[in-house]
C-alpha positions as CSV (number, residue, x, y, z in Angstrom):
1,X,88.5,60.6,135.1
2,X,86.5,58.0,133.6
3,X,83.3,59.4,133.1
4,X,85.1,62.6,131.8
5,X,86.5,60.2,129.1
6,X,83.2,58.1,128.5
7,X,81.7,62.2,127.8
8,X,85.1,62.9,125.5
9,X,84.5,59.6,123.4
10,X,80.2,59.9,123.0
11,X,81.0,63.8,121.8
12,X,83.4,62.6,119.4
13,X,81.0,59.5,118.3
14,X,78.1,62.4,118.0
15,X,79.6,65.3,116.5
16,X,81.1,62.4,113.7
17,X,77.3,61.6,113.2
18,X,75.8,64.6,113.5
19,X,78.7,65.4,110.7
20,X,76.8,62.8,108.3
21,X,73.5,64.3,108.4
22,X,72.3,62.1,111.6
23,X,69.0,64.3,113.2
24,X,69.3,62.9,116.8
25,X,71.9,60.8,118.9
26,X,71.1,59.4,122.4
27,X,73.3,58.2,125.0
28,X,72.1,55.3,126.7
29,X,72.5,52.5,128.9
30,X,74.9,53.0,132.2
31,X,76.6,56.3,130.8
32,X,73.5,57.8,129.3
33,X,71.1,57.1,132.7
34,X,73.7,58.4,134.9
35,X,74.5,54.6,136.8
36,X,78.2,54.4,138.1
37,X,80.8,53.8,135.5
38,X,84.4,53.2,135.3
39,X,87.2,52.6,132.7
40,X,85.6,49.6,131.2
41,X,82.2,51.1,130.8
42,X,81.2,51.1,127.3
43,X,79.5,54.3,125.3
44,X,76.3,53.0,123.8
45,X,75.0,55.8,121.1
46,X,72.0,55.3,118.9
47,X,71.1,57.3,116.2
48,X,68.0,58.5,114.5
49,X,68.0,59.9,110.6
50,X,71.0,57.6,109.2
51,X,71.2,54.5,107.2
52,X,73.0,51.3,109.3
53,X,75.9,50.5,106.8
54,X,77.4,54.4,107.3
55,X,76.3,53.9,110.6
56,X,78.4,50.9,111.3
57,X,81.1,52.5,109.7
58,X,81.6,55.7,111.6
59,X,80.9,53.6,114.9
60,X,84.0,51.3,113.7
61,X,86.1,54.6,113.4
62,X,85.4,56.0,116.1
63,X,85.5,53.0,118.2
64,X,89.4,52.2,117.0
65,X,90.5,55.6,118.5
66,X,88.8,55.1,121.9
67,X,90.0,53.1,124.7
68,X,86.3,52.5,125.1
69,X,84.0,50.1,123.5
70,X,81.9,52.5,121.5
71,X,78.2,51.0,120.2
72,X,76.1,52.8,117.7
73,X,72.9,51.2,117.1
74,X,70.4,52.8,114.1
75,X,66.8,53.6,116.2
76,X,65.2,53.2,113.2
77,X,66.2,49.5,113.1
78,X,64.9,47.7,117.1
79,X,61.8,47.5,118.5
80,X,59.6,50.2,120.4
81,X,60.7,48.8,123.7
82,X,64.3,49.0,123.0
83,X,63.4,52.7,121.7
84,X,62.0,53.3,124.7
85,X,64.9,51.9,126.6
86,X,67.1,54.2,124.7
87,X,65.4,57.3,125.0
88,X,65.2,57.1,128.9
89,X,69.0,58.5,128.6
90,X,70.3,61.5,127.3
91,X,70.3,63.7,124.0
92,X,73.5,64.0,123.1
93,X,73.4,67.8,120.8
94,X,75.5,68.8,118.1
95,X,77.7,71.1,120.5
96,X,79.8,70.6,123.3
97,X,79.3,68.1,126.1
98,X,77.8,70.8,128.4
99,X,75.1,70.5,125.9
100,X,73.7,67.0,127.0
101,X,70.6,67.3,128.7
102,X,68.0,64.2,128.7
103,X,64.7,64.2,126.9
104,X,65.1,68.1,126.5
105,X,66.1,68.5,130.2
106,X,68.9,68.7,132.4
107,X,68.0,65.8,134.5
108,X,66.6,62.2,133.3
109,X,63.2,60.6,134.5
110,X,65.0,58.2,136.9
111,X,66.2,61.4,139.1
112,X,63.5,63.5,138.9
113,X,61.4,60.7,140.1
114,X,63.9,59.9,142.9
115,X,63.6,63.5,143.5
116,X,60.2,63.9,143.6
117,X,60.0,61.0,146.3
118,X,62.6,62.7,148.1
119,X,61.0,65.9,148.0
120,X,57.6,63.6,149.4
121,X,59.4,61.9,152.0
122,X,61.3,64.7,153.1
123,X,58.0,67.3,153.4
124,X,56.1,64.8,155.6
125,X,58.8,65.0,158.1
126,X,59.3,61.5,158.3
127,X,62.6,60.1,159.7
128,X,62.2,56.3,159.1
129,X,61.0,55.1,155.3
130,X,60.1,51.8,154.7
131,X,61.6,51.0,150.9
132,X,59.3,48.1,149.3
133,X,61.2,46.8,146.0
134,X,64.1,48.7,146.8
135,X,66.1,47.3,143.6
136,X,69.4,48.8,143.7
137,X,69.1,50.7,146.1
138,X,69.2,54.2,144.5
139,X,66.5,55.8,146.5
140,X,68.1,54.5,149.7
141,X,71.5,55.7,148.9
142,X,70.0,59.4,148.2
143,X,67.6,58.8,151.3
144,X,70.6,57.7,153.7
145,X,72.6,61.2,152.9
146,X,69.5,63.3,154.0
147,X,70.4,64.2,157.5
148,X,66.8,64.3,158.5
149,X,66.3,60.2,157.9
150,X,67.4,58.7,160.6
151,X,66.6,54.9,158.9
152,X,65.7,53.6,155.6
153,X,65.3,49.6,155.2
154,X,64.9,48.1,151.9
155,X,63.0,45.4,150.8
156,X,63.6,43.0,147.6
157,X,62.9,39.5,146.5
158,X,66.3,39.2,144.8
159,X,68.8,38.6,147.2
160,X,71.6,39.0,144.6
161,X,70.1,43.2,144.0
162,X,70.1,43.1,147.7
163,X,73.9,42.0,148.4
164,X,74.7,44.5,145.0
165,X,72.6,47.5,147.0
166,X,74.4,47.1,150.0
167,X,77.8,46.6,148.6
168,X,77.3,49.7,146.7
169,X,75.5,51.9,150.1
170,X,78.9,54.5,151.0
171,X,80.0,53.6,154.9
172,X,79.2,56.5,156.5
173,X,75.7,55.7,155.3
174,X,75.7,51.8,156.3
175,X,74.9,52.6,160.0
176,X,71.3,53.8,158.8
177,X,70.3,51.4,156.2
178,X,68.8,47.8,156.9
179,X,68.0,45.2,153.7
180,X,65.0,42.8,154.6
181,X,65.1,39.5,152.0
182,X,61.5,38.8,151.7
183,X,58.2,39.2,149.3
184,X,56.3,42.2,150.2
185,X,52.8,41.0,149.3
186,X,53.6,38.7,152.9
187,X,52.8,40.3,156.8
188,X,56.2,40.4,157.9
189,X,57.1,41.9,161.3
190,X,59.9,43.8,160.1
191,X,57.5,46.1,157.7
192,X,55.9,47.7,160.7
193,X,56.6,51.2,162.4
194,X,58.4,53.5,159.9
195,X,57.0,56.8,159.9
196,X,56.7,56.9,155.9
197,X,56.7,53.7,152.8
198,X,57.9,54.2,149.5
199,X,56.9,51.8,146.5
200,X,59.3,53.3,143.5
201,X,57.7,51.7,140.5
202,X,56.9,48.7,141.7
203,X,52.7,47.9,141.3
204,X,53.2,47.8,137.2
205,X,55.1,44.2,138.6
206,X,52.5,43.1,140.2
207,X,49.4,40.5,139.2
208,X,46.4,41.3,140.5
209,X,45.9,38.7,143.3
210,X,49.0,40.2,144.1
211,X,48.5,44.3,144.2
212,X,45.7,43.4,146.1
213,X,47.8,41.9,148.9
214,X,50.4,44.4,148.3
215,X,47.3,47.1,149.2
216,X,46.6,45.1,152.3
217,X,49.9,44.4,153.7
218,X,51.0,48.5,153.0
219,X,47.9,49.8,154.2
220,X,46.3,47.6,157.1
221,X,49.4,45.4,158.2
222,X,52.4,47.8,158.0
223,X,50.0,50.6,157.7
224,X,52.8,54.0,158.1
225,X,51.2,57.4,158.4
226,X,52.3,58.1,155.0
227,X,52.9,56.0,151.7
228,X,54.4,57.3,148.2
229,X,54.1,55.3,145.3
230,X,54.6,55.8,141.6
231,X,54.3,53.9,138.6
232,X,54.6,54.7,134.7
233,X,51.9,56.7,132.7
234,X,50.4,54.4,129.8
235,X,49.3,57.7,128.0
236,X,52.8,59.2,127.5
237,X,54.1,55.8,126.0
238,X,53.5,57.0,122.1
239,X,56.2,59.7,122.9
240,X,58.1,57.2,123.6
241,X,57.9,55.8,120.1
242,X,55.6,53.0,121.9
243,X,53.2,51.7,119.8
244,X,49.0,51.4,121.2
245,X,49.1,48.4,124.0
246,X,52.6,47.9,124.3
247,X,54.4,48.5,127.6
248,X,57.4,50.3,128.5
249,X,59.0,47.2,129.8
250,X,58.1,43.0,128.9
251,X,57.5,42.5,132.5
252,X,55.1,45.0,133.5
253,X,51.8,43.2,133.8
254,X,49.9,46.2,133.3
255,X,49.8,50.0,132.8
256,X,47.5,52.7,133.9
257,X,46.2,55.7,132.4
258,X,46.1,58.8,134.7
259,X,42.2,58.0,135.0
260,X,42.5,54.3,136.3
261,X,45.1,55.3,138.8
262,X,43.4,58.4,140.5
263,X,40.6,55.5,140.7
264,X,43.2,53.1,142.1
265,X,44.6,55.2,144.7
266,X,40.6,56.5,146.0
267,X,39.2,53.1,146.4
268,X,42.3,51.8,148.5
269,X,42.2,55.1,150.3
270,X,38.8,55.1,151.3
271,X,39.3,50.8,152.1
272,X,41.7,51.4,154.7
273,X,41.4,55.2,155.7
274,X,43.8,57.0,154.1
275,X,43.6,60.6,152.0
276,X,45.4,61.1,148.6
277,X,47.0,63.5,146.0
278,X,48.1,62.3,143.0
279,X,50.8,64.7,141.1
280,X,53.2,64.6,138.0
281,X,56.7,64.0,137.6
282,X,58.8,64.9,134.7
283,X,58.4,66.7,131.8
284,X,54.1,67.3,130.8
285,X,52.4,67.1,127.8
286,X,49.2,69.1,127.1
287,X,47.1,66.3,126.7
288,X,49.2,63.3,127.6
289,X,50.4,64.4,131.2
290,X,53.5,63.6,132.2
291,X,55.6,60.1,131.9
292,X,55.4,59.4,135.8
293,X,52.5,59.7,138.0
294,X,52.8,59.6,141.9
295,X,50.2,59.4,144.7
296,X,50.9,60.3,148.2
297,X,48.7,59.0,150.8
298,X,48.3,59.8,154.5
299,X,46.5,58.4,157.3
300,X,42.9,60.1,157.8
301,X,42.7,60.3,161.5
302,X,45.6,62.5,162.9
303,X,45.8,60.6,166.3
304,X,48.9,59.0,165.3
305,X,51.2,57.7,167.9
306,X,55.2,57.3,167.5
307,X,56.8,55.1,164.9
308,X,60.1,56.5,164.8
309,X,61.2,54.8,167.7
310,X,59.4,51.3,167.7
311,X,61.1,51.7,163.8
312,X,64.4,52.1,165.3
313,X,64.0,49.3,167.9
314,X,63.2,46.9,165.0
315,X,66.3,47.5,163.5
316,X,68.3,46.9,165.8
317,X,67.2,43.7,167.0
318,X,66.9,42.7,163.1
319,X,69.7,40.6,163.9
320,X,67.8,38.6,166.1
321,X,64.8,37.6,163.9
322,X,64.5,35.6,160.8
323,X,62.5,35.7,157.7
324,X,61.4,33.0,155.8
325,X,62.7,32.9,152.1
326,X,60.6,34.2,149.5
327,X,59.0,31.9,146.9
328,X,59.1,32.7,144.1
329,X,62.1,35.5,142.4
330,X,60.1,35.5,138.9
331,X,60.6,39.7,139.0
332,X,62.0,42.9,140.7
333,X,61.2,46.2,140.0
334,X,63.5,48.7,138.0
335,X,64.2,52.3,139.0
């Protein structure tokens, strides 16, 4: 009932815009990116094409009717990060609500690169996936509702997105799902024996003392017989209204073109003997690819013994061990 309501309340706030001559409207934030909501969600609109005092107004008006706090912000007006934020969620069209669709498609970046992992994880036949930066816990959540996973543990440095991803994991689901508090660029015991590793946007985060321990500890220590990992496309920032050099997020310390990652992904491949395929996710762009680019890897030599049950023994002794407390909680990744 509330999201149906939060959808009601952005229509209205649109079609009044739209009304005025506006040329675009996006939903964004926890409505327009598809997070959970409830009754005191708020609708956060911004609009492209109008000026900010009839903006304000027709936000005001629209915004005394609802029994939702309804934002407008003018695009026009923030920063090219913020514009970026924005246009992550959904295009809200001049029609109905059955006309939303994000960046010109029915589903936004977030799931189709959740689905593309999925889709990954779920062709390899794996049935334990190790989840390094785990975050909220998205990918776990779909991840524990596949049949075919028998186990999914996540890993964070922030233990306060760890209690929120568990509190949030459905209980039928809570009997597969384990939640490790440590720094992945460390050896720790529990990372070993899963049958497949999944880094969901997380090397972008990383220094480069530290993605070169991340390489070691994924590939040699915990070493599964098959790794996913994607991370943003630096080439499809400008259609993003990002300007040259600036990234889609303050804390990512760096972004790679398409080039620099394929040369990423085939020197730690051939370090710790692994093969690769690096595809696209989301919507492409003749010459700027798409906005997401993952790599799959898989372990060269096809003698590979069982993990899914040394996987399953480590969880359920978890209990039993302790890991030391991370350092330093100076960043997480975002989904």
């Amino acid at each position: 009932m509330s999201e149906s309501s939060l959808q009601y309340w952005a229509d209205e706030a649109a079609r009044a815009l739209y009304a005025h001559g506006a040329r675009r409207v996006w939903a964004f934030g926890s409505f327009g990116e598809d997070f959970p909501v409830d009754w005191n969600s708020d609708v956060d609109l911004a609009v492209e094409g109008l000026p900010s005092v009839l903006v304000a107004r027709i936000g005001a008006e629209v915004d005394a009717r609802s029994p939702h706090k309804i934002d407008v912000m003018v695009l026009e007006d923030v920063t090219a990060q913020v514009r970026w934020f924005v246009r992550r969620g959904r295009l809200v069209t001049a029609g109905d609500s059955s006309s939303w669709r994000s960046n010109g498609s029915r589903s936004t970046l977030k799931e189709l690169r959740l689905q593309a992992v999925h889709d990954a994880i779920r062709g390899s036949g794996a049935r334990t996936v190790l989840d390094l930066g785990c975050g909220q816990g998205w990918l776990m959540e779909r991840l524990a509702a596949d049949t075919e996973i028998e186990y999914v543990l996540g890993v964070d440095c922030d233990d306060e997105v760890l209690a929120g991803a568990s509190g949030r994991m459905p209980p039928p689901h809570r009997n597969r799902i384990g939640f490790e508090h440590t720094l992945f660029t460390w050896r720790c015991p529990a990372f070993t024996g899963y049958d497949a590793a999944v880094a969901l946007e997380v090397i972008e985060h990383l220094e480069p003392a530290q993605l070169d321990a991340f390489a070691d500890v994924l590939f040699d220590f915990a070493r599964p017989p098959i790794a996913v990992l994607t991370t943003p496309n630096v080439e499809y920032n400008q259609l993003f209204g990002l300007e040259n050099g600036e990234y889609r997020l303050a804390e990512h310390k760096f972004e790679w073109t398409r080039s620099e990652f394929e040369a990423w992904s085939r020197d730690v491949a051939e370090r710790y003997g692994y093969v690769f395929e690096v595809t696209p996710v989301g919507p492409e762009h003749l010459v700027r690819g798409a906005p997401t680019q993952l790599a799959r890897f898989r372990l060269a030599d096809v003698r590979r013994r069982s993990y899914r049950r040394q996987a399953l023994s480590m969880a359920s002794s978890r209990s039993d061990k302790s890991t030391p407390e991370p350092q330093s909680k100076d960043w997480h990744p975002r989904i």
